[in-house]
C-alpha positions in Angstrom: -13.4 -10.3 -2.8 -10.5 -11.7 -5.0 -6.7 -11.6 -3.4 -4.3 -10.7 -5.5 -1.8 -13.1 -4.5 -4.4 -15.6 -5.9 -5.0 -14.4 -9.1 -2.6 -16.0 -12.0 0.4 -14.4 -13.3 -0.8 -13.3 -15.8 -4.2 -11.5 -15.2 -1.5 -10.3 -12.4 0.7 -8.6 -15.0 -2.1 -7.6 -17.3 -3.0 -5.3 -14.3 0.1 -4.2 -13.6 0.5 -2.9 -17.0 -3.3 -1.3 -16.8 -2.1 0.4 -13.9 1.3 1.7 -15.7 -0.4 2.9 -18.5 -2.8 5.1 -16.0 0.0 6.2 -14.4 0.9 7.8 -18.1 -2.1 8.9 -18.6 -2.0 10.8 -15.1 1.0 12.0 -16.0 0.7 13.5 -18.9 -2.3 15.4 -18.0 -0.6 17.0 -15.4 2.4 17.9 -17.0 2.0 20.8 -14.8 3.9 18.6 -12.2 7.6 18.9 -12.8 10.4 15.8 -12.5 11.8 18.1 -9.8 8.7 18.0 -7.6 8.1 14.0 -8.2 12.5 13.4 -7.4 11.5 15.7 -4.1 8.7 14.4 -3.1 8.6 10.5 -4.4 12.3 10.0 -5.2 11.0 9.4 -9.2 10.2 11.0 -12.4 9.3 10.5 -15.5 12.8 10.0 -16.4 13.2 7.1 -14.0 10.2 5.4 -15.1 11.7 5.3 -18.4 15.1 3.9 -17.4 12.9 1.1 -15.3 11.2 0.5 -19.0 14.6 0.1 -20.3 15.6 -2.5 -17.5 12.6 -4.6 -17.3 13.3 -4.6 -21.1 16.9 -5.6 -20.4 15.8 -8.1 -17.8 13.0 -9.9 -20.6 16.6 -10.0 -23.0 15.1 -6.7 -25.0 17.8 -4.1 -25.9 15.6 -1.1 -25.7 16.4 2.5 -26.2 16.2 5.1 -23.4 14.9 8.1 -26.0 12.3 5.5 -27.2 11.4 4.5 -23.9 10.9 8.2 -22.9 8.6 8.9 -25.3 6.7 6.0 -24.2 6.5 8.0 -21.2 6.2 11.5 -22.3 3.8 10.7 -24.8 6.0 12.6 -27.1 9.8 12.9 -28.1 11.2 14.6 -24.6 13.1 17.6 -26.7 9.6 18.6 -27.4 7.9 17.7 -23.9 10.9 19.8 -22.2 10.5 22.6 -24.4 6.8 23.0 -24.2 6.5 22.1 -20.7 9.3 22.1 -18.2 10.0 24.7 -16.2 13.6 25.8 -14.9 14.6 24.7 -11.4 13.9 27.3 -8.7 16.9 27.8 -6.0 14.2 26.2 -3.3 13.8 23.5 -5.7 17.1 22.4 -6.2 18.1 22.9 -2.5 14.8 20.7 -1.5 16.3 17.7 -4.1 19.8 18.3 -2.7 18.7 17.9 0.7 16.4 15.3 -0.5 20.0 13.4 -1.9 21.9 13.5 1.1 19.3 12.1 3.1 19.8 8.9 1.4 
């Protein structure tokens, strides 16, 4: 069995982004899941995995752009994603992710 730590950086990295892009993939086909549930119950969504896009651009000296970098995640602009497939907040919803916040 092969240990991470001793595989090269890049074959490393080349995984990494495997596993990002099947992350997406999961994702997007359960858009079912909301960006409320995932901020509740993980402290992410697909909105922060686009601003972390944007700063691992920023950090390789790229100047990327945050709508760009959520379609990347959407898999489509996020106008469209939104209006096909979010939901509104419920009250238990929001009052999960508020408690959720000050528990920080």
């Amino acid at each position: 069995m092969t240990r991470i730590a001793d595989l090269p950086e890049d074959t490393q990295q080349a995984l990494e982004a495997a596993s990002f892009r099947r992350l997406l993939a999961h994702l997007d086909s359960n858009k079912d899941v909301q960006n409320i549930d995932l901020m509740i119950l993980a402290d992410f969504c697909r909105n922060c995995l686009a601003k972390w896009y944007v700063a691992a651009g920023k950090d390789a000296g790229l100047t990327l752009d945050y709508e760009d970098a959520r379609e990347r995640v959407y898999g489509m602009p996020y106008s469209e994603w939104k209006e096909h497939h979010q939901q509104p907040a419920t009250a238990e919803q929001m009052a999960a992710f508020e408690a959720r916040q000050k528990a920080k």
